[in-house]
LUMMI-80855 format. One record per residue (C-alpha): x, y, z. Coordinates in steps of 0.25 Angstrom, whole numbers, plus 5000, padded with zeros to 4 digits. Layout:
+------+------+------+
:    u :    v :    w :
+------+------+------+
:    X :    Y :    Z :
...
+------+------+------+
//
This chain:
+------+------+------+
:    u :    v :    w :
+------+------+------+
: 4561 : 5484 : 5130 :
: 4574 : 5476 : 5129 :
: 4573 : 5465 : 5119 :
: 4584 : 5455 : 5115 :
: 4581 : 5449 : 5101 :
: 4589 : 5435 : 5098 :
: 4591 : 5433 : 5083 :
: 4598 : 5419 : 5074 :
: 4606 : 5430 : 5068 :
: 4610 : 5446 : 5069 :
: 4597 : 5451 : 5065 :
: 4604 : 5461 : 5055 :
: 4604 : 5465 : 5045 :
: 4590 : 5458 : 5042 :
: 4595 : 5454 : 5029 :
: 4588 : 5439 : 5032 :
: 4574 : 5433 : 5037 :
: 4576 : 5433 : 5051 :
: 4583 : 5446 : 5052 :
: 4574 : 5454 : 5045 :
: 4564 : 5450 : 5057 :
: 4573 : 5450 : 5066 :
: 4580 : 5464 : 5062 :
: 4567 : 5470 : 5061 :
: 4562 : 5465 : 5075 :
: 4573 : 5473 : 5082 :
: 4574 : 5484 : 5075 :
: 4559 : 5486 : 5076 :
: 4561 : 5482 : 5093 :
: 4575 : 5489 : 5095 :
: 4565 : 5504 : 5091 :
: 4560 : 5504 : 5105 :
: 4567 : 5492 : 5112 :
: 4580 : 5489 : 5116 :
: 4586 : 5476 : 5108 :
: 4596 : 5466 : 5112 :
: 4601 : 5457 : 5099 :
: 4606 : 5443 : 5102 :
: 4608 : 5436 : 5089 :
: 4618 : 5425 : 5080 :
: 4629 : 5430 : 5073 :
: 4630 : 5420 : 5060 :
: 4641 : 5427 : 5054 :
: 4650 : 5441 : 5055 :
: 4637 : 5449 : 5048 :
: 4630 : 5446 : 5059 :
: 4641 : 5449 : 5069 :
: 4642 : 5464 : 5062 :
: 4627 : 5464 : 5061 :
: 4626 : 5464 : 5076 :
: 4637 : 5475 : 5077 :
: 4629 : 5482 : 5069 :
: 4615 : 5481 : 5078 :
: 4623 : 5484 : 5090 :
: 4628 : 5497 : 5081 :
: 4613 : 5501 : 5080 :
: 4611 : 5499 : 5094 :
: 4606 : 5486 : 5093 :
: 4612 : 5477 : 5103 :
: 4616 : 5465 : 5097 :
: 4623 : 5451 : 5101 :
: 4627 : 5441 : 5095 :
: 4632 : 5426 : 5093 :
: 4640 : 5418 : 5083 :
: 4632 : 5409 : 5078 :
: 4644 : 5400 : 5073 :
: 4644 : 5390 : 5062 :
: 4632 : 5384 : 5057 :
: 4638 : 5372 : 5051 :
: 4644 : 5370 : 5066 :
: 4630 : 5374 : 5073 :
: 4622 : 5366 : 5063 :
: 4630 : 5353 : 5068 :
: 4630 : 5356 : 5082 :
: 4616 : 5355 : 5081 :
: 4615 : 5341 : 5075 :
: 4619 : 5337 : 5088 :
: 4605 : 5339 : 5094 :
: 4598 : 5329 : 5083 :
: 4597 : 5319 : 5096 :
: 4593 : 5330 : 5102 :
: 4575 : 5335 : 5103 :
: 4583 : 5351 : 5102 :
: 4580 : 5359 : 5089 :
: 4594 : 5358 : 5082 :
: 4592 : 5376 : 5079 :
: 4592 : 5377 : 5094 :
: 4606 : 5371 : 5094 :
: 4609 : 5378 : 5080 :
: 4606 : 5391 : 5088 :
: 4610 : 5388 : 5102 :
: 4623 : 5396 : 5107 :
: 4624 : 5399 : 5122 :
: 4632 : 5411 : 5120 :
: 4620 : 5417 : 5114 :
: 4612 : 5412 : 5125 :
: 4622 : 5420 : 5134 :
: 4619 : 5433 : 5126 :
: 4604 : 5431 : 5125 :
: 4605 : 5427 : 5142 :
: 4614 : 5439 : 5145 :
: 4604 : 5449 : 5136 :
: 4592 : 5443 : 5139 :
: 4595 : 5450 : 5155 :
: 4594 : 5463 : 5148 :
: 4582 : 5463 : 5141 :
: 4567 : 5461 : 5143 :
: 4561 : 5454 : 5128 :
: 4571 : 5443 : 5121 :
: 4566 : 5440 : 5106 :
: 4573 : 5430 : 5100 :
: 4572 : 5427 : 5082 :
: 4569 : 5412 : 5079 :
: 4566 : 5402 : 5091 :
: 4583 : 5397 : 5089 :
: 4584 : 5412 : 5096 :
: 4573 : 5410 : 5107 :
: 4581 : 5399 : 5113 :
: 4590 : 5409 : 5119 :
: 4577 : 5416 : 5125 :
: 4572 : 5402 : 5134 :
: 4580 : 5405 : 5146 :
: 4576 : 5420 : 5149 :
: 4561 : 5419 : 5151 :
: 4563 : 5433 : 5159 :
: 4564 : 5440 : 5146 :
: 4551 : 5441 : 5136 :
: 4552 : 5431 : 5125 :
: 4549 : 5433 : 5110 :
: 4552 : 5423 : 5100 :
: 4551 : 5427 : 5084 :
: 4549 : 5414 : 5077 :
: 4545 : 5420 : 5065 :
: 4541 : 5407 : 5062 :
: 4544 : 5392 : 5068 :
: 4558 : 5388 : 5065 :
: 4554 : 5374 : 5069 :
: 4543 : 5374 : 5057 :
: 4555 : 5378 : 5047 :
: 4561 : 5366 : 5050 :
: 4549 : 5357 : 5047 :
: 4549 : 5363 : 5033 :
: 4565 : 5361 : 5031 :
: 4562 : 5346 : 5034 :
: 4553 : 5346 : 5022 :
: 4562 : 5349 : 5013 :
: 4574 : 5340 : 5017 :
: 4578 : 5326 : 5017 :
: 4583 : 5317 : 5027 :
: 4589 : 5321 : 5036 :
: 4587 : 5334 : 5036 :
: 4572 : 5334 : 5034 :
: 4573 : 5325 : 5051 :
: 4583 : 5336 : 5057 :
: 4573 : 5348 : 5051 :
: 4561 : 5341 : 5055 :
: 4569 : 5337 : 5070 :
: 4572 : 5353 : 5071 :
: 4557 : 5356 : 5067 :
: 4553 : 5348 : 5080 :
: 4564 : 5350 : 5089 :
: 4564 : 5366 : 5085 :
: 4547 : 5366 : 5086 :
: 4547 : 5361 : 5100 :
: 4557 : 5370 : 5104 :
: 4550 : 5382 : 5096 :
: 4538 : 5379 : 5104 :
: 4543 : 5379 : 5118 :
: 4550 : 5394 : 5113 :
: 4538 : 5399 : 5110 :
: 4529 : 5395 : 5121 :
: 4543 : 5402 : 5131 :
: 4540 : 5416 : 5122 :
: 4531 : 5427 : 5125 :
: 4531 : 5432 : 5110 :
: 4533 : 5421 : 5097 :
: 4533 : 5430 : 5085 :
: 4528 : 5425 : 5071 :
: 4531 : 5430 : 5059 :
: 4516 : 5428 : 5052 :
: 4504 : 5424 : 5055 :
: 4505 : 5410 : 5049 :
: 4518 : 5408 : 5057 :
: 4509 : 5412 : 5071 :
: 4498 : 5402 : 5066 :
: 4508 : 5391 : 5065 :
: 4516 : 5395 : 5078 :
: 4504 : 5396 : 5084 :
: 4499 : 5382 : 5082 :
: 4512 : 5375 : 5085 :
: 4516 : 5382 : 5095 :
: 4501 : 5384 : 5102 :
: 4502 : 5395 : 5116 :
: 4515 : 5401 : 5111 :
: 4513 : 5417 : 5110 :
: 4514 : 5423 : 5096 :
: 4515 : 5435 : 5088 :
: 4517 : 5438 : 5073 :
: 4528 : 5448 : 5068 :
: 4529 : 5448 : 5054 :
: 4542 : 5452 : 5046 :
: 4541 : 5465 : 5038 :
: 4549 : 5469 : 5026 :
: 4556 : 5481 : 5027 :
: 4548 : 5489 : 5016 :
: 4558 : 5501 : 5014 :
: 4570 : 5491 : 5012 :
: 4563 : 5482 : 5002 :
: 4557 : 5494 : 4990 :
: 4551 : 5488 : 4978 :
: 4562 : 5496 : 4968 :
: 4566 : 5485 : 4960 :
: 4570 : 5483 : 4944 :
: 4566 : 5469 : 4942 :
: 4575 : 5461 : 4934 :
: 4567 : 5452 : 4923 :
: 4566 : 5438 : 4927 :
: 4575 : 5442 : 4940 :
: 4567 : 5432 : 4952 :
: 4575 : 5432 : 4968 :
: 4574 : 5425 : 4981 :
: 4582 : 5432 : 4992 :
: 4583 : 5424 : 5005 :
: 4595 : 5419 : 5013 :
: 4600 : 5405 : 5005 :
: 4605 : 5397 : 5015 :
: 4591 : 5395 : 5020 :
: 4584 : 5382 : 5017 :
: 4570 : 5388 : 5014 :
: 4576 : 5400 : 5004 :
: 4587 : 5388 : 4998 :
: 4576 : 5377 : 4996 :
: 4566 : 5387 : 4989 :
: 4577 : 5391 : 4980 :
: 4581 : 5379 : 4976 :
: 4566 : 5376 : 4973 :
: 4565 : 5388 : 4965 :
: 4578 : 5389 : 4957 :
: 4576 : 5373 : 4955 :
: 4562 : 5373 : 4951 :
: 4556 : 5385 : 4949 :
: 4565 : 5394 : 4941 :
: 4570 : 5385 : 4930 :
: 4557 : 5387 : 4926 :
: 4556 : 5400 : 4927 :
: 4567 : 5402 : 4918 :
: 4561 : 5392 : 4908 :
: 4548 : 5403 : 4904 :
: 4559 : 5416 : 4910 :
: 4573 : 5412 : 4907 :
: 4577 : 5426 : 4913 :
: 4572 : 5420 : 4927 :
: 4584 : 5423 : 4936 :
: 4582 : 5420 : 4951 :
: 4590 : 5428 : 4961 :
: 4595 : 5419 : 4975 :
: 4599 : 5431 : 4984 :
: 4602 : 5428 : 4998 :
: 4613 : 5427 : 5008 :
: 4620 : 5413 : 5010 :
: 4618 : 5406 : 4996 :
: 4621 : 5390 : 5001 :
: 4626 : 5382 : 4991 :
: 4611 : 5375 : 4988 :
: 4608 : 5390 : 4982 :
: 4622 : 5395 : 4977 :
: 4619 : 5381 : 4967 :
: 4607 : 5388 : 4964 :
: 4612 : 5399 : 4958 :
: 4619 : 5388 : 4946 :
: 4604 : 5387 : 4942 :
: 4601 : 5396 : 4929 :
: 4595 : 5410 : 4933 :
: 4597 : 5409 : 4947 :
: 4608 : 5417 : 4955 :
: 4612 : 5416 : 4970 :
: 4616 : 5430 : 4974 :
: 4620 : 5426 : 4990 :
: 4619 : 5436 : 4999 :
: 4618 : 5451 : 4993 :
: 4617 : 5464 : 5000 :
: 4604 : 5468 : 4995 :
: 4595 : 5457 : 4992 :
: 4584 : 5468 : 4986 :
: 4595 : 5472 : 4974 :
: 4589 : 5457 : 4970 :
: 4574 : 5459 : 4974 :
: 4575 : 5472 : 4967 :
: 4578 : 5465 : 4953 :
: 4570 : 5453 : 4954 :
: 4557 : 5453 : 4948 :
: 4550 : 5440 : 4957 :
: 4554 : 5436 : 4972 :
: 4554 : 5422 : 4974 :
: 4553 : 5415 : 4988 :
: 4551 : 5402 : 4983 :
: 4552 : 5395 : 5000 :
: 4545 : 5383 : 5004 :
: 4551 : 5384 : 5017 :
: 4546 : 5397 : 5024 :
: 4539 : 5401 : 5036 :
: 4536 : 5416 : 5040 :
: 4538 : 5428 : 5031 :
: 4548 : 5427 : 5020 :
: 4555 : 5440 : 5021 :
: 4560 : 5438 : 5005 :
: 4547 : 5438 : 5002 :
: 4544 : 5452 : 5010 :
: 4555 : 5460 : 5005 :
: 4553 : 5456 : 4991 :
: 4539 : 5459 : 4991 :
: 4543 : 5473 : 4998 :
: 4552 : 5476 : 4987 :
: 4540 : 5473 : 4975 :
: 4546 : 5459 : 4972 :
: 4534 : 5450 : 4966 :
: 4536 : 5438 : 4975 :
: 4534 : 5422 : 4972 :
: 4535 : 5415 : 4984 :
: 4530 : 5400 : 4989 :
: 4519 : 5400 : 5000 :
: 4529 : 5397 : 5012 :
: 4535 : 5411 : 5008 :
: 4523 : 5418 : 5008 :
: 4515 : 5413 : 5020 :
: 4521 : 5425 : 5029 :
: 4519 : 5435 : 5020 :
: 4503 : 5437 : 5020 :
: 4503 : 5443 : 5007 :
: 4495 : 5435 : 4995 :
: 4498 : 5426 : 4986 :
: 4496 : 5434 : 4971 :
: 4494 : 5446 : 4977 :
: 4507 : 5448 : 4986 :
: 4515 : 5437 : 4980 :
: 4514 : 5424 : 4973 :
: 4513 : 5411 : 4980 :
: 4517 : 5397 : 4972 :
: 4525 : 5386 : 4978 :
: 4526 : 5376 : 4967 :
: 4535 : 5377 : 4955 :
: 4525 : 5381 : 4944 :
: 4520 : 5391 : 4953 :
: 4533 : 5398 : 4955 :
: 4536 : 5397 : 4940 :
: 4520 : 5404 : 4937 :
: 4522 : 5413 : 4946 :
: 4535 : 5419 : 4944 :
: 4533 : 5418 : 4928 :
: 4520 : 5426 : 4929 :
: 4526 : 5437 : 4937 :
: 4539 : 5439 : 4926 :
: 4529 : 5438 : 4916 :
: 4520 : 5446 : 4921 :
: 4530 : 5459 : 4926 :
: 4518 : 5467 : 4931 :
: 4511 : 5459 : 4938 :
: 4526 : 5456 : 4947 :
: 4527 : 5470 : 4949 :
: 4511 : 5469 : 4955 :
: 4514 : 5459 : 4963 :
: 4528 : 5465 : 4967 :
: 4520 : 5478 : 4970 :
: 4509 : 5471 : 4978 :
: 4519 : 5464 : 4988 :
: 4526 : 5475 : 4992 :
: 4512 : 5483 : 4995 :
: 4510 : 5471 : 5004 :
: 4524 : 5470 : 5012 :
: 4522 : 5486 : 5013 :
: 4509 : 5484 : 5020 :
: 4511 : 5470 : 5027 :
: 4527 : 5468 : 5030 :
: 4532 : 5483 : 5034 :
: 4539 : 5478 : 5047 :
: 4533 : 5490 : 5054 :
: 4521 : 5484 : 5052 :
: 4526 : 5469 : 5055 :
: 4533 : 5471 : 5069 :
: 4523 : 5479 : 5077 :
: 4519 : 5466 : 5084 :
: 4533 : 5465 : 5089 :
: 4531 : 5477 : 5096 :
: 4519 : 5473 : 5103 :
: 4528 : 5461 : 5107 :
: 4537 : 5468 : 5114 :
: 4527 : 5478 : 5120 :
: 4521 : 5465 : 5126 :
: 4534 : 5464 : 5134 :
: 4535 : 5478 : 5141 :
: 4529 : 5473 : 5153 :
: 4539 : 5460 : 5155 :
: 4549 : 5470 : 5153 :
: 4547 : 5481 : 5164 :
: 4544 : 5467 : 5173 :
: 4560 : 5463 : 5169 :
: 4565 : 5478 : 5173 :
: 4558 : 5477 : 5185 :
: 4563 : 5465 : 5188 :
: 4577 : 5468 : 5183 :
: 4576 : 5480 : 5192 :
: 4573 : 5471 : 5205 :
: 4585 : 5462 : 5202 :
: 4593 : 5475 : 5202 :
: 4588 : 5480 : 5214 :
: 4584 : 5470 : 5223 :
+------+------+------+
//
């Protein structure tokens, strides 16, 4: 089968949420298909990463994405406008020309995040998949919560504008892919008719080893920090939770690893115990000498994938409930669960106080991630989904074959 995947960004290396799934996705396709990358170039990494995939014999095109600040504005110009402002964020015709070209040349196109699905509308000749992961539109409606006017009406604008259109590209696909059951649920009642699967993320277990030294009082939170969601929880956590901390444990030091540090969380790191590292080359040298993982998010939908890999490398993990929905371990058992203040200050105390029962809870998530999130496990429904598309695909060569000849 001949499948183009459409990506926001390069999907390699998968060093961030959406390219862990979307890496894994093609690698686990390109073993007995052949795959055609369309993607965003954000930056000259990117650019290299794709010379790179087209190195390993993975075809690979990309776009300059441009300037953010410039894209950003160029999109308040649809306000007046009943268009999702990420449509106009995301909208480029010369991608639109590769994905048109490509598309001719193959039989499935699978497009990452509804922004990429746009690009698929116009060929309904091809097999469409979408992975939404999980609503973008719905992301929106949670920013608006936590903003002030005027942002809080542009977010909740985008959440409507960006659902109506989410909601016409779903109905348009053959597949929609899911990362969790909870996500299915909800798509499923918003989005009544439209077709869906689940393909949860993995972790990959050989990467992620449970070999660390744990440094007394050493407590990380790895995620990319220009993100709202992993900015907002920080704040709250540095701002609230860990002076406390550091009140009954003055060796409390909080670890801030992650790529693009804005300047909301470089002034974090002004705050006693806490350090921002920005990006690093190994984020596991800071989960191997941490003795508590926090993922302390009230804006989260799907499955944290910092919550994964910390649990795969024996990290004993307290984490609000938004992180932990998609996970499906239990709260006490595979983690712990606490959203408020005092909860996050019990919690994390007990486990420094109490090294042994860390290590068990350390050692009792990574016997779940081992048995649950291998990605072996976790992308075997993608195969059926493209199994399901053998038959549209020998109607397209055929069809191909009587343009040629006739």
């Amino acid at each position: 089968m001949r499948i183009l995947y459409l990506a926001q960004r390069v999907p390699y290396p998968p060093d961030r949420g959406d390219k862990i799934s979307s890496w894994h996705h093609i690698e686990r396709l390109a073993r007995d298909h052949q795959v055609t990358v369309a993607a965003f170039a954000h930056d000259q990494a990117d650019r290299e990463a794709a010379a790179e995939l087209n190195g390993r014999g993975i075809e690979t095109h990309t776009v300059d994405l441009g300037s953010a600040t410039l894209r950003q504005l160029r999109s308040l110009v649809w306000l007046p406008t009943p268009r999702p402002l990420t449509l106009s964020f995301y909208g480029s015709r010369a991608l639109q020309k590769v994905v048109d070209r490509l598309a001719a040349k193959n039989d499935v196109g699978m497009a990452f995040s509804s922004s990429m699905g746009k690009f698929l509308m116009p060929h309904s000749d091809l097999a469409r998949v979408i992975v939404f992961a999980e609503l973008d539109s719905d992301k929106w409606r949670q920013y608006a919560e936590f903003q002030s006017w005027p942002k809080s009406w542009i977010y909740a604008r985008e959440h409507r504008t960006l659902f109506r259109f989410e909601s016409a590209l779903a109905r348009m696909a053959d597949h929609n892919v899911l990362v969790t059951s909870l996500e299915e649920r909800i798509f499923n009642q918003l989005i009544p008719g439209a077709p869906s699967v689940v393909v949860r993320n993995g972790v990959d277990l050989e990467h992620y080893q449970p070999d660390g030294t744990p440094e007394p009082g050493h407590l990380v939170f790895v995620g990319v920090m220009d993100y709202y969601p992993n900015v907002q929880g920080c704040v709250w956590f540095v701002e609230n939770v860990l002076p406390r901390l550091r009140e009954r444990h003055p060796n409390v030091h909080l670890s801030i690893v992650g790529a693009r540090p804005n300047a909301t969380v470089l002034a974090l790191g002004s705050h006693p115990g806490v350090e921002v590292t920005g990006r690093v080359d190994d984020p596991r040298d800071w989960l191997r000498r941490a003795q508590v993982s926090v993922a302390p998010l009230h804006i989260a939908r799907g499955i944290q994938n910092k919550v994964l890999e910390a649990m795969a490398m024996g990290l004993p993990v307290v984490a609000t409930t938004n992180a932990t929905q998609g996970v499906g371990g239990r709260d006490g058992d595979h983690y712990l669960v606490v959203d408020d203040v005092d909860g996050q200050v019990a919690a994390i105390s007990g486990l420094l106080e109490d090294p042994e029962r860390a290590v068990e809870l350390g050692r009792a998530g990574r016997t779940f991630v081992e048995r649950t999130c291998d990605w072996e496990r976790t992308l075997k429904p993608l195969d059926t989904i493209i199994q399901d598309f053998s038959g549209h695909a020998e109607r397209r060569s055929a069809r191909e074959m009587q343009r040629r000849y006739v």
